[in-house]
N, C-alpha and C positions, 0 to 999 in steps of 0.2 A: 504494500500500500504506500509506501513511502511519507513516513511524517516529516515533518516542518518543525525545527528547531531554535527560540530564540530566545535571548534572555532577557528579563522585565528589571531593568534598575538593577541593585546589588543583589536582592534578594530571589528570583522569584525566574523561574523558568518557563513557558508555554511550550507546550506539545500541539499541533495541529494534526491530527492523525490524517483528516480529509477536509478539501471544502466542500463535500456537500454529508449533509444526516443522511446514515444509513447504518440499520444493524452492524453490518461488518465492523463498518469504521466503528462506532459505539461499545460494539465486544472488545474492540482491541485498546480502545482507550481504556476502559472497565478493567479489563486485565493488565494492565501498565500499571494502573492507580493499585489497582490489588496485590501487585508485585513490589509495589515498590514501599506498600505498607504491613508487609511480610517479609521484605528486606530489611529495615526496621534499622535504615542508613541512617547514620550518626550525622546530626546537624539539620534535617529534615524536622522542619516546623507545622507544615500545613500541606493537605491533597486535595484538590477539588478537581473533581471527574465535571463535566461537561457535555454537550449531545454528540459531539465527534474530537474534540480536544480534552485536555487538561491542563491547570497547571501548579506547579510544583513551588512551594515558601521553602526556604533554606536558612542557616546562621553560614553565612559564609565566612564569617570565624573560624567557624569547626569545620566547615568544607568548605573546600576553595570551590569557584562557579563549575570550572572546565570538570572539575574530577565527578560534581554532580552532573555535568553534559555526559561525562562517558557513562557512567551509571545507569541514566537514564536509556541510553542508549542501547547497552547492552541486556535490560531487562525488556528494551522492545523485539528483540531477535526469538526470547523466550515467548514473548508474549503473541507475535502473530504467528508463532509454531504449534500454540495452544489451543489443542480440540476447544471448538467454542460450545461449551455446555455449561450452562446456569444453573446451579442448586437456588431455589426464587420462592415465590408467592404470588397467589394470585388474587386481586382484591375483589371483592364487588362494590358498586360507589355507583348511590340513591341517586339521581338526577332528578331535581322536576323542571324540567321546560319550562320555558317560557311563560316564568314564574313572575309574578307580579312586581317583584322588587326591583330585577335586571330590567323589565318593562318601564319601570318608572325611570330609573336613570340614563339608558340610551333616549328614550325623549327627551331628557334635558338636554342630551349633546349632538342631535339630528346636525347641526351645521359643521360637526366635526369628521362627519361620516360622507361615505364614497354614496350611500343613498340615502337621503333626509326622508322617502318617502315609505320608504321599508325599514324592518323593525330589522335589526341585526341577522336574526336565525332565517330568517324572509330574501335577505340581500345574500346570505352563502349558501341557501339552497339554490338559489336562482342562478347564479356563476358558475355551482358545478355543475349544475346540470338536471337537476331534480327538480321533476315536476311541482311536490309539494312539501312544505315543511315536513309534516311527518317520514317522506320518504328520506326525507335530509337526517330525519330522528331515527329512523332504524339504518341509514350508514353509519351514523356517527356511533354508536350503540352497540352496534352489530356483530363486529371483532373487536378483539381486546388490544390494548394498547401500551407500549413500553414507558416507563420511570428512565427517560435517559440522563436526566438531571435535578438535583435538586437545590435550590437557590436564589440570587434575583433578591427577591424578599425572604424573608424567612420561613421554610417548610413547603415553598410554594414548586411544584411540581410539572415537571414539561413531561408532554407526554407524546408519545410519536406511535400513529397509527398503523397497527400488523395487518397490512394490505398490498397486494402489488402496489407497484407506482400508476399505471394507471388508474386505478381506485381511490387515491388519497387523497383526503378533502384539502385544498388547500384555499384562503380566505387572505388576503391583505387585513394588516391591524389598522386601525381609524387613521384617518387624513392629520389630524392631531389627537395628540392623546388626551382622555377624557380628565379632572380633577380626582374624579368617585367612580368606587367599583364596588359594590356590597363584598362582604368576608360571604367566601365560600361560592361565590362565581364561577361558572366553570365557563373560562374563555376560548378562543380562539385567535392566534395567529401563525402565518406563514402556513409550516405545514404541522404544526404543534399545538395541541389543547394544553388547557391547565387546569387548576385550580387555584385561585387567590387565597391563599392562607390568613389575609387578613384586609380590611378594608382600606381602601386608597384610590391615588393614581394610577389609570393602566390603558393601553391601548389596544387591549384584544376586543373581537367581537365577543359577543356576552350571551350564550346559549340558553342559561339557564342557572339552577344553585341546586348544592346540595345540602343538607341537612348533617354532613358527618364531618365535625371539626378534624383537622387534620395540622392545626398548629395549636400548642396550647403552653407558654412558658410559663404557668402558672401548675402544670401537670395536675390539675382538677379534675381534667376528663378523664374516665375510668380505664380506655385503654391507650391512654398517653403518660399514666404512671411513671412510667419507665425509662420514657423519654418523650421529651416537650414535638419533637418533631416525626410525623407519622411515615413519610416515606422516606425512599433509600432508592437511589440507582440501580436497575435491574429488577424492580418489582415490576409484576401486570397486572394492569387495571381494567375490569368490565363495566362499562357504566350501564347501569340498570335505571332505566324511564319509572318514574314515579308520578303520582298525582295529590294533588292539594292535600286533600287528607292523609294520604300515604306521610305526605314530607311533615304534614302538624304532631303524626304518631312516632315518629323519627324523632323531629325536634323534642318531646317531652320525653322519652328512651333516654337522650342524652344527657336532659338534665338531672332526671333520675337516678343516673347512673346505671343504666343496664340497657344501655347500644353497645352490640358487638358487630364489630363488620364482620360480614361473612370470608374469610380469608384461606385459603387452602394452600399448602407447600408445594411444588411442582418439580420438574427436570426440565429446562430448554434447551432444546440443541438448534441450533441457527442451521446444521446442516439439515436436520430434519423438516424443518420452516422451510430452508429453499426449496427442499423437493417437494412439499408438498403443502400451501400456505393454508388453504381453507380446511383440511385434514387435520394441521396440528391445532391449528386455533378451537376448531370441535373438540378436539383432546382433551385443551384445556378449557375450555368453559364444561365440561361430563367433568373435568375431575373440581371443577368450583362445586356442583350442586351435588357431588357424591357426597352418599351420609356415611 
């Protein structure tokens, strides 16, 4: 694949595995990061994996730049030699469409948008090619979808759709970016949905929200105990269509304390995906619903 090499000021390394997102690239970045925090190099401050890059904090005190450059270097020879297979999870994650909240704030910023006349989920069915929202709602729903990075904001989650490339939704983010995004949004841009972990500025389109906090630094939430931040790089996510009532029974679970996402461990091989994408994706949504 050939990565791109360069260094950030004194401290700080990038990797560019690919310019464009793609599993491959993404495995390989995944396994650079993973190697390189089981190599458990002296002077190594900070790793952040990325959707096709990473980059590496250092004390170049304790390591000189160049001797982190070979390092790095050399654990990528190991790393695109490495059967690409995931030991992972797979989540399910409540959607309710085009929920009244995300309604109310794209109307405040119609003059910021490529259509003032269409509601956000209205303008990316229509570009890609679907006839009608809802059929826009069972592509986007429909296969599951890769954790290639997590960050941006805090906990907040990119996520890249397991589809050919000719199938994959892809949506431009607003002409300017919007002030307000309700927490728990689940957006769109480029070729990447998300989740907002928290409320703000943001310029993806705004699909809809979910009811299952997925950032929590106060670790109140009952299955954030553990840790304040819900996902991890190389998790997959089903998002599962909800309705008004569904998402108010959600919401009071949570505050209850007894929301449990539905979450099951899995195997992913990227070679089993190329051969056969719509095959393994059934794989794993039979083993989310197995009891």
């Amino acid at each position: 694949m050939g990565s791109r090499y360069t260094f950030g000021g004194d401290e700080h390394i990038f990797v560019e595995v690919d310019e464009a997102m793609s599993l491959e690239a993404f495995f390989v970045s995944l396994s650079m990061t993973n190697a390189v925090r089981e190599a458990n190099i002296k002077g190594v401050t900070e790793i952040c994996p990325a959707n096709a890059s990473f980059q590496i904090k250092f004390d170049p005190d304790v390591i000189h730049p160049n001797d982190m450059m070979a390092e790095l270097k050399r654990l990528e020879e190991t790393a695109e030699s490495a059967e690409p297979v995931l030991d992972t999870r797979i989540i399910e994650i409540p959607v309710y469409y085009q929920d009244p909240w995300t309604h109310e704030t794209l109307m405040r910023f119609r003059e910021r948008h490529q259509d003032p006349n269409a509601t956000d989920i209205e303008y990316a069915a229509r570009i890609n090619g679907y006839d009608s929202v809802e059929k826009f709602i069972e592509a986007h729903s429909g296969a599951p979808w890769f954790v290639s990075m997590v960050g941006f904001v805090s906990g907040l989650p990119f996520l890249y759709q397991m589809v050919d490339r000719p199938r994959q939704i892809e949506v431009p983010k607003y002409l300017r970016p919007r002030t307000d995004t309700p927490r728990l949004t689940v957006g769109y841009g480029g070729c990447f949905s998300c989740i907002y972990s928290v409320r703000g500025a943001g310029g993806y389109q705004m699909f809809g929200i979910t009811p299952m906090p997925i950032y929590d630094p106060e670790q109140k939430v009952s299955y954030l105990q553990d840790f304040m931040v819900f996902f991890k790089p190389g998790d997959i996510v089903k998002w599962k269509p909800i309705n008004r009532e569904e998402y108010d029974a959600a919401v009071a679970e949570v505050q209850a304390g007894t929301f449990a996402p539905r979450i099951k461990n899995v195997r992913f091989s990227l070679d089993e995906y190329n051969a056969d994408i719509d095959g393994t994706n059934a794989k794993l949504m039979e083993a989310l619903h197995a009891d």
